[in-house]
C-alpha positions, 0 to 999 in steps of 0.5 A: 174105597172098598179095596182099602179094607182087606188091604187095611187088614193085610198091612195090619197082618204086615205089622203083626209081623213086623212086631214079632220080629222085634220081639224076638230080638228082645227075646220075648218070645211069648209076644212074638208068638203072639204077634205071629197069631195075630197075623195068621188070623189076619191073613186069615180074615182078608181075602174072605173080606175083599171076597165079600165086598167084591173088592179082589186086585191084582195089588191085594194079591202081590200085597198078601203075598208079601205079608205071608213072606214077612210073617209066615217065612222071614218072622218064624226063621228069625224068631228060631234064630234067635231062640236056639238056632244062632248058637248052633252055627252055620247048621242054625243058619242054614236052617233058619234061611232054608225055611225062608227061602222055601217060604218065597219059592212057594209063595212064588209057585202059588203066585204064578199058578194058572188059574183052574180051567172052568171045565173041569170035573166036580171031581177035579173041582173038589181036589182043587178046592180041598188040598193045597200042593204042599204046606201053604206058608201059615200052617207052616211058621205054625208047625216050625214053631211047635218047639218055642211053643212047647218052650213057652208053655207051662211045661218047658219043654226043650227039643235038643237043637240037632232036632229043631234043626232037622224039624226046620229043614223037614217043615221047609222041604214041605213047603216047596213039596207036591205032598197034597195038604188039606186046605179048610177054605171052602170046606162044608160040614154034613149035619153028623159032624157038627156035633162031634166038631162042637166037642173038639172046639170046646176042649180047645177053649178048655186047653187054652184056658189051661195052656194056650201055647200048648194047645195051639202046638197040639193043633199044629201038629194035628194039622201036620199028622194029618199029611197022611190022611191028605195024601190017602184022599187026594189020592182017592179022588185023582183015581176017581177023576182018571176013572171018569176021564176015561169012562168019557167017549172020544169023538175021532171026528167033531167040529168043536174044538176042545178047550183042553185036549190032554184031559182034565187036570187030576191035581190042584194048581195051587 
């Protein structure tokens, strides 16, 4: 009974989806947007949830990934579509299924990834527990829908369609990329941030209650400016590890066979 409450909040997430597809085809572009939050905060709460019941599965996994390329990959494209791109022609097209179709490649590659060895370094650890390889598929539907959130906004604004286009094929390329992105799953928070951290959460509610459509378009450009400072770190700690995999002695003659005799790994897998 415990396996059907995070796959309870996936289908629900699944609906979500579902939901802002067909608004979009009305051209409600404010419930769709909605309903694309809506699952990104489902897709958020049910892998914490099947981790804490102790309820994880191989069906919960494949049935996630589903959701995400339903949500987060087929809804953003066709939200797109029918918001500017499908009087664009076939460049709009193109757009609009290239974001899919890298959506599915990246959910493929997460899907597929080997499991990190165990004996790995903290050091090793820490990068893969920090980064993800590439934009994961929630932050992405996010950033591509940046221009219908400043089009709903109180300020209406409207991006030329040559620029969406360009945007959509850029955010899609990042997906199926090896830029290292941050990933706040298992993030831990020293005492000198919290504050600082409160501060930024309250302007957040004070934004949203003002513009809530622009306030999540800041925050998902935030998130995509931050690619800079992610690759800077994740470049950081690949010297840290290098260091330390070459500061370890080599045995030229030992009994025990290593588990893994090319080295540790310097990068995440997922």
């Amino acid at each position: 009974m415990k396996h059907l409450v995070p796959n309870a909040i996936t289908t629900t997430a699944l609906c979500c989806g579902l939901a802002a597809i067909h608004a979009s085809l009305k051209g409600e572009w404010k419930d769709a947007l909605l309903f694309i939050t809506a699952a990104a905060f489902f897709d958020a709460l049910d892998g914490r949830a099947a981790r804490f019941l102790k309820a994880t599965s191989s069906f919960g996994g494949v049935l996630d990934s589903l959701s995400d390329f339903l949500c987060f990959g087929v809804a953003p494209a066709i939200i797109l579509h029918q918001w500017m791109l499908k009087d664009q022609d076939w460049l709009g097209l193109l757009a609009s299924m290239l974001f899919a179709l890298c959506s599915a490649l990246r959910l493929a590659r997460f899907t597929s990834a080997s499991p990190a060895p165990a004996n790995i370094s903290p050091t090793v650890q820490a990068m893969h527990s920090k980064f993800f390889v590439g934009m994961p598929t929630p932050s992405a539907a996010g950033a591509v829908l940046i221009p219908v959130l400043l089009y709903v906004s109180k300020r209406e604004w409207t991006l030329e369609p040559y620029i969406v286009i360009v945007y959509t094929i850029l955010i899609a390329v990042l997906m199926v990329s090896r830029f290292p992105m941050f990933s706040f799953k298992k993030i831990k928070l020293p005492r000198p941030v919290i504050v600082p951290l409160l501060v930024v959460i309250g302007l957040i509610v004070v934004g949203a209650r003002k513009d809530i459509w622009l306030t999540i378009a800041c925050l998902a450009g935030a998130y995509l400016l931050s690619l800079p400072l992610a690759w800077w770190s994740h470049r950081k700690l690949a010297k840290q590890a290098a260091a330390e995999a070459a500061s370890q002695p080599v045995l030229a003659t030992t009994s025990v066979i290593s588990p893994n005799p090319s080295g540790p790994s310097t990068g995440p897998t997922t």
